[in-house]
Steps between C-alpha positions, in 0.01 A plus 500: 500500500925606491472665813857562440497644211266755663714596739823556312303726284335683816845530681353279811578201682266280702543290745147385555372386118221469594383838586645656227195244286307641742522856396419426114225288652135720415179366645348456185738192469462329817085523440572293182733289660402460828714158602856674393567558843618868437371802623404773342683901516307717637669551878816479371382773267325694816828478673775611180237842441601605895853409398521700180338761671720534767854453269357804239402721776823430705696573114331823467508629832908413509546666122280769407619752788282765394177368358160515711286294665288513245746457216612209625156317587453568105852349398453234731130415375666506127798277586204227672241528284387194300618656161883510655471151688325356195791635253776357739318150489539504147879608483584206746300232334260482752236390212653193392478346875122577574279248608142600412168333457474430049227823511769722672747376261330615173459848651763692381350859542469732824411207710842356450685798609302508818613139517881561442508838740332228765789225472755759504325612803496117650847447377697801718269315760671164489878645468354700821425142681762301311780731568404788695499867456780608367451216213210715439608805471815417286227338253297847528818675471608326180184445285222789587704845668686555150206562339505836723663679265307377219187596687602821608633601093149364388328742785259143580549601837275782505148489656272454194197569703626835660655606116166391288262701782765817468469474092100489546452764693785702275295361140204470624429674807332168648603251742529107352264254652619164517202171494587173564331298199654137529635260852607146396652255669444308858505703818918421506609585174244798430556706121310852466436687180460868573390745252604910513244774364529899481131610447310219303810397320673186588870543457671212597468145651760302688551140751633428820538279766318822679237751473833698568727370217188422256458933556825589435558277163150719407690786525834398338198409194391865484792662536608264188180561331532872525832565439537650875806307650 
């Protein structure tokens, strides 16, 4: 693993190596290769999500002089989510440096995006140990707050949720229900699949980390489906 390599194309420097192995490091690796002596992501990960956080909110609050509360909690979810995190993984090679178990390897569907939004997650982490927070936040700042405009063009921002139960009760005069049909995954790393219905009709399915998330791609799925957005 060129470490180096991976950080000329990220735009980061570490001082502690190890860490930085640390962060592509899933637990799905260390179970099949439990004498490596490395550990696994996931607090680093826990730690880089209140990071993120904190940079996007901080970014909006200082730019977007006369947005809402509420505007903002939206633009900040879309800017977090694991869609964004997972697409910024990708751009900075994040891929090529994973360390997974061989049955996480061969996945190469939604499972791996939840994967790469993680390690981006545990990455921002270690810069945040390695080299503090204004490391961080120049990361943040350079890789995932330019997509702001790109978000805000594309109108992702918007609550899908709030949009797909206006459109129902405008089409249909109903109010969606949403069912949770699927959970997978251990107690840490839980997935939902959440389905959205108007009457008896199902109109869209969607995944997330969260009931919360999982409801929201459901929405983004109908509003799709039925032309709405």
């Amino acid at each position: 693993m060129d470490l180096n390599k991976f950080e000329e194309q990220a735009g980061t420097n570490f001082q502690d190596k190890a860490l930085l192995k640390q962060a592509f490091t899933h637990r799905s690796y260390i179970n099949e290769n439990r004498s490596s002596g490395l550990e696994h992501n996931e607090r680093l990960e826990f730690l880089g999500d209140a990071v993120l956080e904190l940079v996007i909110t901080y970014h909006l609050f200082s730019t977007m002089k006369e947005a809402s509360e509420g505007e903002m909690t939206a633009l900040r979810s879309a800017l977090v989510n694991a869609d964004t995190c997972a697409k910024v993984a990708q751009e900075i090679g994040v891929n090529d440096f994973l360390l997974l178990s061989k049955g996480e390897s061969k996945d190469m569907g939604r499972a791996r995006q939840y994967i790469l939004a993680n390690t981006l997650e545990a990455l921002i982490g270690a810069i945040y140990i390695d080299s503090g927070y204004e490391s961080a936040k120049e990361f943040i700042m350079k890789h995932i707050t330019p997509l702001t405009t790109e978000i805000l063009a594309q109108g992702a921002w918007i609550d899908a949720k709030s949009l797909f139960q206006e459109k129902a009760q405008e089409h249909e005069g109903q109010t969606p229900i949403y069912k949770t049909i699927r959970e997978s995954g251990p107690d840490h790393d839980k997935h939902f699949t959440v389905s959205v219905s108007v009457g008896s009709e199902v109109y869209g399915e969607g995944e997330g980390k969260s009931k919360q998330d999982a409801e929201q791609a459901a929405a983004e799925s109908a509003l799709e489906k039925k032309g709405w957005k």
